[in-house]
N, C-alpha and C positions, 0 to 999 in steps of 0.2 A: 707593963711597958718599960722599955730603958732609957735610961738618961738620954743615949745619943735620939731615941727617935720621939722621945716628948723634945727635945731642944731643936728637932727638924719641922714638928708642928709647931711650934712657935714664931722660929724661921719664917713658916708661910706664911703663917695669921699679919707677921707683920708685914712682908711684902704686900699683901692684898689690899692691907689698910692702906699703904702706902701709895698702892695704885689707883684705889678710890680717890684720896687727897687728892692726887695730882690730876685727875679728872674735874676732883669738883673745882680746885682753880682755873681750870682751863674756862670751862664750864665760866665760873666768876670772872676771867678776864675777858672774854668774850662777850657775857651780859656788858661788861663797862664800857668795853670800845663801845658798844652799839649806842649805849647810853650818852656817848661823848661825840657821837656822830650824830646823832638822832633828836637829842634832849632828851630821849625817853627813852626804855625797855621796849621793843616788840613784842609782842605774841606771836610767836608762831601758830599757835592753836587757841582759839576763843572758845573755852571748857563755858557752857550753861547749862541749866536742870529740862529737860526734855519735857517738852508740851505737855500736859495730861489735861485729858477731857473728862471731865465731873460729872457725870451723866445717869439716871435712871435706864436708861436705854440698855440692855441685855438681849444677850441672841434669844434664852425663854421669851422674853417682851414679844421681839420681833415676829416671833413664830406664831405666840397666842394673838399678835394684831392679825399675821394670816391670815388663823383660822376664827377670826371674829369676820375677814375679808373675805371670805369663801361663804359666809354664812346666808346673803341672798341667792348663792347660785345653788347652795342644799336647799334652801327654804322653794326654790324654783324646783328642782329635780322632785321631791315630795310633793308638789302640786300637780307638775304633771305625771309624774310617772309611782306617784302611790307607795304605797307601803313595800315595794320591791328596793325603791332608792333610799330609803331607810335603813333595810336589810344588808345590804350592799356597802355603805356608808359606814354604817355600825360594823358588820366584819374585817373588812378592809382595814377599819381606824383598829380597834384591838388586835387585829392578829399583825399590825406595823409594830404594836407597844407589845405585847406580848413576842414577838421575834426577837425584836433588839433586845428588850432586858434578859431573856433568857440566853442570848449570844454575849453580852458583855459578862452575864455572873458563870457562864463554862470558862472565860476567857479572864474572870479577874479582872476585870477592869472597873469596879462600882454597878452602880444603880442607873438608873435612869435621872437626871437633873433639866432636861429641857424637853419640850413634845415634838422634835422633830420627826421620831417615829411616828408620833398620832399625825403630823401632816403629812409624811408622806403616804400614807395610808388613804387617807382623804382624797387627797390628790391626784391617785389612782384610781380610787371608785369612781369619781367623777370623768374621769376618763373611756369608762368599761360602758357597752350596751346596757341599757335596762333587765332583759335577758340573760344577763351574763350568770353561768352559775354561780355560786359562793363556795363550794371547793375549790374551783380553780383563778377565783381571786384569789382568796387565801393563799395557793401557789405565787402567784403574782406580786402578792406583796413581800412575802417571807424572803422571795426575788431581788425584791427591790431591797430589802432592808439589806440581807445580807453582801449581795453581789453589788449591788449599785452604792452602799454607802459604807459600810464594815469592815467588808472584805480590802476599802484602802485601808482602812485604818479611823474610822470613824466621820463625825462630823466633825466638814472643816477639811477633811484631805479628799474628799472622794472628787472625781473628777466631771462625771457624768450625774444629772439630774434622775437621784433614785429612781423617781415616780415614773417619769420616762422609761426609765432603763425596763421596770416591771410591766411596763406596758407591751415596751419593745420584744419583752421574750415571751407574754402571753400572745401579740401579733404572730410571732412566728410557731410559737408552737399548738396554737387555739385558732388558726387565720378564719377558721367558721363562724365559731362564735365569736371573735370578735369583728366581724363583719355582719353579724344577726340584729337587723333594726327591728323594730315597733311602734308604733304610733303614740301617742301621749292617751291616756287614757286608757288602752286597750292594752293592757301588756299582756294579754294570754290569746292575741289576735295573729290575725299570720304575719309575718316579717314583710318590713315594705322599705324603700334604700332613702339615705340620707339627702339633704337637699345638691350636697356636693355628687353625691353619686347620681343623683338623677341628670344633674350637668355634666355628667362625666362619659357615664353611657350613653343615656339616650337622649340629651342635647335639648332636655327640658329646663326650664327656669322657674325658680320657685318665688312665691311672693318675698317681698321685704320686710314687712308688720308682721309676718307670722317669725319670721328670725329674730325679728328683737325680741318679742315677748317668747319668744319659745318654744307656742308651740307646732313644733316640728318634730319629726325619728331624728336621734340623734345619741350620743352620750348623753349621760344624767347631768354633769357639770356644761357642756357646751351647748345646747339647745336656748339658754337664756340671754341676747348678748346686753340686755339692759340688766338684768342682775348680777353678771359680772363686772359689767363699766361702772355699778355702785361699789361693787367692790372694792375695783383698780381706783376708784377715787378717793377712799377713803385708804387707800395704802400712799397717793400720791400726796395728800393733804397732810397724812403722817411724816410726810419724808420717809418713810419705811423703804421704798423702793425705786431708784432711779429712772428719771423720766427719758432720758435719752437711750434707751435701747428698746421702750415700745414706740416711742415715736419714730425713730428711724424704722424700725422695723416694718410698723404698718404705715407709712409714708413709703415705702420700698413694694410691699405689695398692692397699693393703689396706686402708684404709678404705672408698675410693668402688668398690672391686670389690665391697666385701661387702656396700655398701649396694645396688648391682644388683644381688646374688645373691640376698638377700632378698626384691626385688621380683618378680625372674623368674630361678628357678637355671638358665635356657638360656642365664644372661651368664658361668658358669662362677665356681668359688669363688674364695676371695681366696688361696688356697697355692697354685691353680691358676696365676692369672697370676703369682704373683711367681718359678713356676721355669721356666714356660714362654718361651720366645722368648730373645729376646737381653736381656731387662729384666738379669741379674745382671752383663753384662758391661759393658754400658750404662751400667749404676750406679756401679760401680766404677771403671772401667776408662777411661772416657769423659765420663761427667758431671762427673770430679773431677781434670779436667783443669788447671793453674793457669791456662795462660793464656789458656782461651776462657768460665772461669767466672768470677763476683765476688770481689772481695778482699774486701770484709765479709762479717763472718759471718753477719750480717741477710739480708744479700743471697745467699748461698748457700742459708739457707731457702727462702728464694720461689723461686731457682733450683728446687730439688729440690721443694717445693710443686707449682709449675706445671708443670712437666715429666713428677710423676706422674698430676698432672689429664688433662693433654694425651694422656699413652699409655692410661686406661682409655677416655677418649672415642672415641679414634681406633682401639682394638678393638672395642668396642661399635659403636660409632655411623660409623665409617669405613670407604673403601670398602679400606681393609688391614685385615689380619689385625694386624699387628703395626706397632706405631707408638712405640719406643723411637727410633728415628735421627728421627722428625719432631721428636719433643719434645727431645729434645735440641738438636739444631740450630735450633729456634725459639727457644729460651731462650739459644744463644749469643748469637742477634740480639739480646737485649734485655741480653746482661750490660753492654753499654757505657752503659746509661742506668739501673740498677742501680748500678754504681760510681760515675756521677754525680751521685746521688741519696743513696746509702747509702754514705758514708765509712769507711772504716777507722779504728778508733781507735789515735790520734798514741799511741806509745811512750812513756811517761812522763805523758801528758795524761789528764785529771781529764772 
């Protein structure tokens, strides 16, 4: 380098210094007016160390209380419907854990570290007929693993509730069998319709006592609604799961049930739908999902509002019997515009 252009970086170095100085004095006679106007310095910005919550609580925790949670509505499905809900249960759960880990190690991403896969796996059997085959769950779930939670980008991005989602695309592409009932007891007996479908067609009414305990033809997971509400209780009692979007929800469907019943009781009473179908598992179990529902509370309302809108209309007035997985999964769609609309309140903030 030459004399003349090391004496021109020099030249800079010290202009710049010189331009800092006379900032930080500004800077410093500014701090003093204020100080001489004031008595004090202001803060423009109050810098403190951000909340942290000290907690055993881990998304694994939360998931294995799930499926500690689901665990009277299995013990229910095995009572009545035998060593088929077993079968179903069991493949279901592994071929959820065996999909994802074999999707995350093609894709480099680790191991398996939580059982969301083994829930949502679960989650779907419980949802499938007694009857239903075990090839084409296995489709259903590899479904759900992949398309419904992966395919965003894992857990924690996916928008739509996996189990849903694999239900969703065995409805459409299986409508037979997944429409194939049975009786409890009789699984290799002839197909006979759910208590919803018998109010739906032929404008029959089924007992009450036989829906709480279960048994009724139904899904393996929904035929129980008292070994579910053990469930949901023991999820609520956890704080595991937020209480304001099953009670809006089923508050939302025993009102607009019973304002039909009223009109015309061939729409079936309001204790009627809320033990029939899959609404308790729904509720619970799926609606109160974290990451496919709102972070405010406001917004978990309307969540659970419109979702139980959507399931009386779509028994009434749709061409299903039962419309718990539609309202759901339309209200996932809209939770992303819900949370940006309906803020959460800032920790500390007024």
């Amino acid at each position: 380098m030459t004399k003349e252009g090391g004496d021109f970086i020099i030249l800079l170095q010290n202009c710049a210094f010189e331009i800092y100085l006379s900032s930080e004095r500004k800077n410093l006679d500014r701090a003093r007016i204020t100080e001489k106007k004031n008595k004090r310095i202001e803060r423009i910005l109050t810098l403190s160390s951000s909340p942290h919550i000290r907690d055993k609580i881990t998304v694994g925790r939360i998931m294995w209380a799930v499926i500690i949670a689901l665990t009277p509505a299995i013990a229910a499905s095995i009572y009545f419907f035998r060593f088929r809900a077993i079968e179903l249960i069991a493949v279901c759960g592994l071929a959820g854990v065996v999909t994802e880990y074999l999707f995350l190690r093609i894709r480099g991403k680790g191991s398996l570290n939580e059982p969301s896969a083994l829930l949502t796996g679960i989650l779907l059997a419980l949802t499938l007929p007694p009857s239903f085959p075990l090839w084409a769950a296995v489709l259903g779930t590899m479904f759900a693993i992949i398309i419904g939670k992966q395919i965003f980008g894992g857990l924690g991005y996916n928008i739509f509730n996996p189990a849903l989602i694999g239900r969703a695309f065995l409805v459409a592409t299986f409508p037979v069998l997944m429409t194939s009932w049975v009786n409890p007891f009789t699984i290799d007996a002839v197909t006979t319709a759910t208590p919803l479908g018998l109010l739906k067609f032929q404008s029959q009414s089924t007992s009450l006592l036989p829906l709480f305990w279960g048994n009724v033809s139904g899904s393996l997971g929904e035929t129980s609604a008292l070994a579910l509400l053990i469930g949901a209780a023991y999820l609520l009692i956890r704080k595991h799961i937020d209480w304001r979007t099953p009670l809006s929800y089923l508050l939302t469907v025993a009102l607009l049930s019973g304002i039909f019943y009223l009109i015309n009781p061939l729409y079936g009473s309001p204790p009627l739908h809320l033990l029939a179908g899959g609404l308790m598992i729904g509720v619970f179990f799926m609606a109160t999902d974290p990451v496919t529902t709102p972070l405010a509370k406001q917004g978990r309302w309307i969540f659970g509002l419109a979702a139980g809108a959507i399931v009386v209309i779509i028994r009434n007035w749709g061409g299903y019997a039962e419309g718990v997985m539609f309202s759901i999964l339309l209200m996932n769609a809209f939770t992303p515009l819900l949370d940006r609309y309906i803020k959460p309140r800032v920790l500390g903030g007024r």
